[in-house]
BAKE-166971 format. One record per residue: residue number from 1; x, y, z of N, C-alpha, C in turn. Coordinates in steps of 0.02 Angstrom, whole numbers, padded with zeros to 5 digits. Last residue first. Layout:
NODE   seq   n_east   n_north     n_up   ca_east   ca_north    ca_up   c_east   c_north     c_up
NODE   NUM        X         Y        Z         X          Y        Z        X         Y        Z
...
# end
This chain:
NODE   seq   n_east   n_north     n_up   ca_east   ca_north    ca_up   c_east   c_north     c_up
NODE   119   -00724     01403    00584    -00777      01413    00638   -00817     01466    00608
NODE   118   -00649     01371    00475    -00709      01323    00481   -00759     01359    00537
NODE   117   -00539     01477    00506    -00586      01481    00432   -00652     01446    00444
NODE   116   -00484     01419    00593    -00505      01495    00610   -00575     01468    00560
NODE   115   -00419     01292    00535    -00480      01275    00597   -00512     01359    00597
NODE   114   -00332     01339    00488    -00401      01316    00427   -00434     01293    00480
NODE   113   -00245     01384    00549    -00265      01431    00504   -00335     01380    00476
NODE   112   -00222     01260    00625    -00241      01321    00638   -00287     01363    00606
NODE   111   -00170     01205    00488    -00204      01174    00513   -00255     01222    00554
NODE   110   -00029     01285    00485    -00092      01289    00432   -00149     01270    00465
NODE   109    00005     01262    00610     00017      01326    00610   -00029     01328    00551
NODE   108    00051     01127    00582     00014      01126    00636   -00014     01224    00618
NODE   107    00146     01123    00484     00073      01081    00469    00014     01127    00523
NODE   106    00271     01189    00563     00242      01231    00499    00136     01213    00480
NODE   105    00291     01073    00642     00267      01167    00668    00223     01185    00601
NODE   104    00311     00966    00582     00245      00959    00601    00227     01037    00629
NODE   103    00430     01023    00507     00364      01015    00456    00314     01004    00524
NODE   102    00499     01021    00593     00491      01100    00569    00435     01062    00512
NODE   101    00522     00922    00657     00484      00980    00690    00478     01016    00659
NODE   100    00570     00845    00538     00522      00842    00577    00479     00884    00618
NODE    99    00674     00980    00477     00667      00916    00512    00596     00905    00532
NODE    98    00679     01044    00357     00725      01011    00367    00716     00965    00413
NODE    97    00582     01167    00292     00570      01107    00306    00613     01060    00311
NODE    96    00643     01281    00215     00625      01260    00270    00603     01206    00304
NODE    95    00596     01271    00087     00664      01235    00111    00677     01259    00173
NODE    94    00463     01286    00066     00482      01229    00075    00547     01230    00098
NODE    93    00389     01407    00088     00420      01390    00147    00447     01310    00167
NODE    92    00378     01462   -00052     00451      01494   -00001    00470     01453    00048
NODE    91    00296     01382   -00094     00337      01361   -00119    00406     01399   -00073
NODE    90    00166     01331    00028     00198      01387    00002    00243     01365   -00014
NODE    89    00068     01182    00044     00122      01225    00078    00148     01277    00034
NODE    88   -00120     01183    00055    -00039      01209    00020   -00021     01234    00046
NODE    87   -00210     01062    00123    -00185      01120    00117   -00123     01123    00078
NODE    86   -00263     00920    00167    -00303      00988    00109   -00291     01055    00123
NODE    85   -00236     00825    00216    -00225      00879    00265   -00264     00929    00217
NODE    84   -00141     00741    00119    -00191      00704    00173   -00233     00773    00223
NODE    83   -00117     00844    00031    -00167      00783   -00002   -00194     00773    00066
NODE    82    00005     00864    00115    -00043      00923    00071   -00101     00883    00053
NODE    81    00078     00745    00134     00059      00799    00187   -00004     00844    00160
NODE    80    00101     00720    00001     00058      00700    00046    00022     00727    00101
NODE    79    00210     00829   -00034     00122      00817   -00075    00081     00791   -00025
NODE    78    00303     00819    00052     00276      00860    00065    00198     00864    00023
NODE    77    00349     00689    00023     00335      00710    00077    00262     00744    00086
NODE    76    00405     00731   -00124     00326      00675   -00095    00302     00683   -00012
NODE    75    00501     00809   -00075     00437      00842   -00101    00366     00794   -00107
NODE    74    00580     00732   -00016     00533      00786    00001    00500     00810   -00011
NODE    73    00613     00648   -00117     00562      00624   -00067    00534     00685   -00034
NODE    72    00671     00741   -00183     00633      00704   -00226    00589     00658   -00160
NODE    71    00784     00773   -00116     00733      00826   -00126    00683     00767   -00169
NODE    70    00845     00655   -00003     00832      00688   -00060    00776     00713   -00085
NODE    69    00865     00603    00163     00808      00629    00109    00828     00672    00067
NODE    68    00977     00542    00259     00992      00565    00196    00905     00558    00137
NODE    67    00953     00547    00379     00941      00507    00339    00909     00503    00261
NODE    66    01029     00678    00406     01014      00624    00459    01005     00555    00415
NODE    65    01037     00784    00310     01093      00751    00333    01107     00677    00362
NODE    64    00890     00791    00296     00920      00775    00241    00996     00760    00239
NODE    63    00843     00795    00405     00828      00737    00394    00858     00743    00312
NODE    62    00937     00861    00560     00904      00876    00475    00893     00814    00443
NODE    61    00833     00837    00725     00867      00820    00653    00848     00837    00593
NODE    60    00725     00854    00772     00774      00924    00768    00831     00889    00706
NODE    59    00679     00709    00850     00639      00763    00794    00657     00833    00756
NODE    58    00738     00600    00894     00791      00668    00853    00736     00708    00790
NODE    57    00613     00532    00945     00674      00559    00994    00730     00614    00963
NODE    56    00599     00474    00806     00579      00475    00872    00621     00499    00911
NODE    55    00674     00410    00681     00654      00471    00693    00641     00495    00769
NODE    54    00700     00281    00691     00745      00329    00678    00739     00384    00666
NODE    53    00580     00232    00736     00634      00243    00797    00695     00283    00764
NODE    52    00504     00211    00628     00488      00243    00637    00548     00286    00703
NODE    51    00627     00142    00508     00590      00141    00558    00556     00191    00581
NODE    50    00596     00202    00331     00647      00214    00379    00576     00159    00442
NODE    49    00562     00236    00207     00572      00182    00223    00622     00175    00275
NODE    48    00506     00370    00168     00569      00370    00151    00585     00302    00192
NODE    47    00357     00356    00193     00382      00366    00114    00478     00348    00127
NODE    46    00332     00299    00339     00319      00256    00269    00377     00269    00209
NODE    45    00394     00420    00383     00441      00351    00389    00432     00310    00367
NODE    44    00297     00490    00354     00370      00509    00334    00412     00452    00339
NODE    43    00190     00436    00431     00179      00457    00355    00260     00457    00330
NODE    42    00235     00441    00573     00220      00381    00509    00192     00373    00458
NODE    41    00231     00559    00584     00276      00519    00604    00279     00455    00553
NODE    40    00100     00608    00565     00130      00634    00496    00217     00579    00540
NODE    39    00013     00542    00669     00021      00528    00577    00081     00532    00546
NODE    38    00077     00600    00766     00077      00532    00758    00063     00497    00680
NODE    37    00062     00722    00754     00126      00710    00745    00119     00636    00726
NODE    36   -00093     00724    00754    -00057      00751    00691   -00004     00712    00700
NODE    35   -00091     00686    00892    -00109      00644    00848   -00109     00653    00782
NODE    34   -00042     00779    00933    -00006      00726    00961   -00055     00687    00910
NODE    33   -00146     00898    00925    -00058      00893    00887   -00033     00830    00889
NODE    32   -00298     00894    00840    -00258      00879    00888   -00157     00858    00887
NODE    31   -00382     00997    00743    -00341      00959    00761   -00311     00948    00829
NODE    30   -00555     01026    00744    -00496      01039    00798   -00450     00990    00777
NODE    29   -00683     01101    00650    -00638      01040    00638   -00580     01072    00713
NODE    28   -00862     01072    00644    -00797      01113    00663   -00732     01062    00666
NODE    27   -01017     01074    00530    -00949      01027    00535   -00892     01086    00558
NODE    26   -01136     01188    00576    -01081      01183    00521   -01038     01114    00568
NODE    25   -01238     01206    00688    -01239      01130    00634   -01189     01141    00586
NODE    24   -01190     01314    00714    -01251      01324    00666   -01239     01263    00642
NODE    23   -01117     01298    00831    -01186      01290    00859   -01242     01313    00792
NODE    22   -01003     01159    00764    -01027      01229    00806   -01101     01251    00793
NODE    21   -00998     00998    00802    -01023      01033    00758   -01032     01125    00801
NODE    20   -00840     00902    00766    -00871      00923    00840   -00901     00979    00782
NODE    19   -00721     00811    00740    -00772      00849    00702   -00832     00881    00743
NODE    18   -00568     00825    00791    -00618      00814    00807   -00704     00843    00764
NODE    17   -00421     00730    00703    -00473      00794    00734   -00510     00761    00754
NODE    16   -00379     00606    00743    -00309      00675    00718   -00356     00765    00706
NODE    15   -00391     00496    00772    -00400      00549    00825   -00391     00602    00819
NODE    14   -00403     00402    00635    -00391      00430    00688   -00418     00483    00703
NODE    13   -00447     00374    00481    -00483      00355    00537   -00456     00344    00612
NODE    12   -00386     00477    00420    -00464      00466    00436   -00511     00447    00488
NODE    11   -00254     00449    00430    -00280      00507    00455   -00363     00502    00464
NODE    10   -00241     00309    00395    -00244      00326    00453   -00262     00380    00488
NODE     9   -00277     00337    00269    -00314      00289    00294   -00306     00309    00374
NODE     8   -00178     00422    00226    -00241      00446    00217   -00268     00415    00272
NODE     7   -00064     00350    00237    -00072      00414    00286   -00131     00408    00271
NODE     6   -00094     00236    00131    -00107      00212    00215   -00088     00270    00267
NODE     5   -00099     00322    00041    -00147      00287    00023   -00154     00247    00122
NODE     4    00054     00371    00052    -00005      00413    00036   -00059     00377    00057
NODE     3    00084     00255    00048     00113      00271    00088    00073     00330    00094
NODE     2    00028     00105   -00028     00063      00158   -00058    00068     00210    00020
NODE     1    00042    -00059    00000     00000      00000    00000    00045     00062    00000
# end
């Protein structure tokens, strides 16, 4: 199963929001971070075929020094992320994105932004 195709699966059908309705019956969305990270943990360690333990604990690692991701996974990375999550990352604030924390900050900080929008 394609790595895209089992983030999706898991984003769905986890904890990773809450659809909780605000008081005009609109669908409200809350992510939750620890269960974002928990995806996008094992979204990233699907695509670039790593354990998940070689990430865990060196979330500050550059993951293009650390375990050596070439821009060509990053950027699948980064589609998925975008596909599973239905947002665009900005083309400025990709090479930023060096470690783990700096993609689940950056995710988390859209996410935000599209929880304002839903209420």
């Amino acid at each position: 199963m394609s790595a895209l195709r089992t983030g999706l699966k898991a984003f769905q059908s986890s904890e990773c929001f809450d659809g909780k309705k605000n008081n005009k019956g609109e669908s409200k969305v809350k992510y939750e971070r620890e269960a974002v990270r928990e995806n996008l943990m094992e979204t990233i360690s699907e695509i670039i075929e790593v354990d998940r333990s070689e990430i865990e604990g060196k979330e500050d690692m550059n993951l293009f020094e650390g375990l050596q991701v070439d821009s060509l996974l990053a950027l699948e990375i980064v589609a998925t992320v975008e596909s599973q999550y239905g947002i665009k990352i900005e083309d400025e604030q990709l090479e930023d994105l060096t470690s783990f924390n700096k993609i689940l900050d950056l995710l988390m900080k859209y996410l935000s932004q599209k929880e304002a929008v839903s209420v």
